[in-house]
C-alpha positions in Angstrom: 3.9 20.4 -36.9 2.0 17.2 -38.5 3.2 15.1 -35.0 1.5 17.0 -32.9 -2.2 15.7 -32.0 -5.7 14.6 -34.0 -7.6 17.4 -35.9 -10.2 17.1 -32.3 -6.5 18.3 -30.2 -5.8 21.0 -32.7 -9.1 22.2 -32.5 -9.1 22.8 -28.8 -5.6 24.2 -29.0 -7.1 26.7 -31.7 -9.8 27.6 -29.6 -7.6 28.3 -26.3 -5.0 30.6 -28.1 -7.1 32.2 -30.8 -4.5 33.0 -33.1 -4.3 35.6 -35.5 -3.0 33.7 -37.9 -2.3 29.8 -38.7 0.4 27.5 -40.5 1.2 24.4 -41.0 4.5 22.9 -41.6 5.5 19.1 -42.4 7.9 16.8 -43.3 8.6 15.5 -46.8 8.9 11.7 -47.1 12.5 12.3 -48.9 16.2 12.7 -47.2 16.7 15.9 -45.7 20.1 17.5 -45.7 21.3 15.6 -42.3 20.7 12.0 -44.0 23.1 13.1 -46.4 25.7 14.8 -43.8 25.6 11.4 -41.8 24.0 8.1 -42.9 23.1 7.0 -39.3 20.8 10.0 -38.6 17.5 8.4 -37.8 18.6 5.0 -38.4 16.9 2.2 -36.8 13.6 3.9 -37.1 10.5 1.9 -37.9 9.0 2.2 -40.8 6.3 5.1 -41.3 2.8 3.3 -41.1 0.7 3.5 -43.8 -2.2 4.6 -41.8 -0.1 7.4 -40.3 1.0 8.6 -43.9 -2.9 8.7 -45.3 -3.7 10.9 -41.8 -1.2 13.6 -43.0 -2.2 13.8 -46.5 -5.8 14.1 -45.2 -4.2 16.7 -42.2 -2.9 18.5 -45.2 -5.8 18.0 -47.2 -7.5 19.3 -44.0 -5.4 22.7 -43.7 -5.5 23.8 -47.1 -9.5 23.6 -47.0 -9.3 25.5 -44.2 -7.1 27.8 -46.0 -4.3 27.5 -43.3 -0.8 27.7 -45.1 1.2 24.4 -45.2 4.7 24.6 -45.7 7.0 21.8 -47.0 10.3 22.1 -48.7 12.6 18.8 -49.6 15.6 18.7 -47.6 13.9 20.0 -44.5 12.3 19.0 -41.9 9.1 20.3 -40.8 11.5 22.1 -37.8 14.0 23.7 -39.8 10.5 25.3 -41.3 9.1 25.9 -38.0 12.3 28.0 -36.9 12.7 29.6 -39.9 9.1 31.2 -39.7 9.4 31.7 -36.0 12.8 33.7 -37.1 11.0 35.9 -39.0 7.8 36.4 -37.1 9.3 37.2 -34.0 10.9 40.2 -35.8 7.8 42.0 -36.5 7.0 44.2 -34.1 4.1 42.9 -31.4 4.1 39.8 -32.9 4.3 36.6 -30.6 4.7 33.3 -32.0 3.2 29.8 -30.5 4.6 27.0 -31.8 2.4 23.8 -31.3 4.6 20.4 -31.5 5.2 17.0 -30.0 9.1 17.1 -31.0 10.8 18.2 -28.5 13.7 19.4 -30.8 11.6 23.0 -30.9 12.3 24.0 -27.4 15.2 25.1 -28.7 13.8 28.1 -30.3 12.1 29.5 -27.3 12.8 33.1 -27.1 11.4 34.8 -24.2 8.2 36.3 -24.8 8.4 36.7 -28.5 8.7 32.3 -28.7 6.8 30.2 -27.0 6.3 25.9 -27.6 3.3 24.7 -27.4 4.0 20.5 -26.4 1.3 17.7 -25.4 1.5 15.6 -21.8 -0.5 12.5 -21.2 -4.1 13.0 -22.3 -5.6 15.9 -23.5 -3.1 18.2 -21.2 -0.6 20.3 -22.4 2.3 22.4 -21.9 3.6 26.1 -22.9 7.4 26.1 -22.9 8.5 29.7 -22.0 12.3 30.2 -21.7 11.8 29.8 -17.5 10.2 26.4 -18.4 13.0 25.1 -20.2 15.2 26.2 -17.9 13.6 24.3 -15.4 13.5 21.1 -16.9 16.9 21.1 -18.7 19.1 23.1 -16.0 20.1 25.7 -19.1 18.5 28.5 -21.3 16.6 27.3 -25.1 19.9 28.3 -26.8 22.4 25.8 -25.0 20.1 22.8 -25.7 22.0 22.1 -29.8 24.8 22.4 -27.4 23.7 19.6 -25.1 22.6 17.7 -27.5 25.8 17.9 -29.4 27.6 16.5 -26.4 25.3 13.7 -25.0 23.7 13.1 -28.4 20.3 12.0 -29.5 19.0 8.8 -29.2 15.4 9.3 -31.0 17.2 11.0 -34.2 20.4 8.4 -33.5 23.1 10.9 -32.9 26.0 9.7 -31.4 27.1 12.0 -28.6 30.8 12.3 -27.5 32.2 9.0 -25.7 32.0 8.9 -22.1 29.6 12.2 -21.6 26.1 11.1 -21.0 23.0 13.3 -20.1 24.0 14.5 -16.7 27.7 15.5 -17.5 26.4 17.3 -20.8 24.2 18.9 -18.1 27.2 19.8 -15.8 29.0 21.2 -19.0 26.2 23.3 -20.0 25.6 24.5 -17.0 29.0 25.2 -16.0 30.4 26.9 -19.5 27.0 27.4 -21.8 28.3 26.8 -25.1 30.8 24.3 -26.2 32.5 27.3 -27.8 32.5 28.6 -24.4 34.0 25.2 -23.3 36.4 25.1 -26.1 37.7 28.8 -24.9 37.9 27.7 -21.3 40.3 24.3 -22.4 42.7 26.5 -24.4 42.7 28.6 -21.0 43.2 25.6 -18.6 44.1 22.4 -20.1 43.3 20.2 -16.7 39.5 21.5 -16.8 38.1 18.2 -17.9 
C-alpha cells in the first residue's frame, strides 16, 4: 500500500521478511464505488498535496523498475486490491501473506496464520497484526471489525455510525453478539435487549 512508509522503510521491511514475492497496490485519483454509493464518504478531506502525488508516481515508477507488480483498478481502492490478492493467496497451499500498510482498514483481513498486517508505530518501529493482536487491541476477532465499524462509524473515511452508539458500545455489541446479523437475530428473539 502507497501510505505506508519512504522507499528507506520499505527497504528495511523487505530486508526483515524476505519475501518470496512482492506487490504493490495503489489508489487511483478517481471516485471509487463508495463515493458514488454515498457522497459524504471521505468528505472534508484535505486536498492531496502535490508533493505527495509526484512521490507515488515516482513509488510507482520505483516498483515497476524493480519489476515488483503494481496493481490499480478505478473504482477501488488500493484495499479492496490488497484483500482481494490476500483472498487468493491465502488459498494456495503453504502460502502466508504479509500485508504492509498504514490504513488501518486492513486489519480486517487478518486470518490467522495464513494473514498477517504489517502497520508502522512512531519512528522506524513497527507492528505485525496477527488475529491475537487484533483481538487485543479491539476486544473482537479481524472479522467483526466492518461490523464495528458499521455501528460506531468512521471518522477518517467520514462514515456516520448509528446515533447514540459510539466506540465503546459498538465495542460492547461486538463483543457481546459478534456480528450485527448476530445482533439482528438476537432482537427478533428479545425485543428489550437494547
Amino acid at each position: 500500500k502507497s501510505n505506508f512508509t519512504g522507499i528507506s522503510g520499505s527497504q528495511k521491511i523487505y530486508e526483515d521478511i524476505k519475501p518470496d514475492y512482492v506487490a504493490a497496490c495503489f489508489d487511483l485519483p478517481k471516485p471509487t464505488f463508495r463515493h458514488i454509493s454515498y457522497d459524504g464518504y471521505k468528505a472534508g478531506r484535505a486536498k492531496t498535496d502535490d508533493s505527495l502525488i509526484e512521490q507515488i508516481k515516482e513509488s510507482k515508477n520505483l516498483c515497476r523498475a524493480l519489476a515488483i507488480p503494481v496493481y490499480e483498478c478505478e473504482g477501488f481502492e488500493a484495499d479492496d486490491l490488497l484483500g482481494t490478492l490476500s483472498e487468493q493467496l491465502k488459498k494456495e497451499k503453504g502460502n502466508k501473506v504479509i500485508i504492509a500498510s498504514g490504513d488501518m482498514d486492513t486489519l480486517q483481513l487478518v486470518d490467522g496464520e495464513k494473514v498477517t498486517v504489517l502497520t508502522p508505530r512512531k519512528g522506524s518501529d513497527v507492528v505485525l497484526y496477527t488475529e491475537d493482536k487484533v483481538k487485543e487491541r479491539f476486544g473482537f476477532p479481524p472479522e467483526n471489525i466492518p461490523d464495528y465499524k458499521g455501528l460506531a462509524g468512521d471518522n477518517s473515511d467520514n462514515i456516520i455510525g448509528i446515533s447514540g452508539i459510539g466506540d465503546k458500545t459498538a465495542t460492547e455489541l461486538i463483543k457481546k453478539y459478534g456480528s450485527i446479523e448476530s445482533m439482528y437475530k438476537a432482537i427478533k428473539k428479545d425485543k428489550g435487549i437494547l
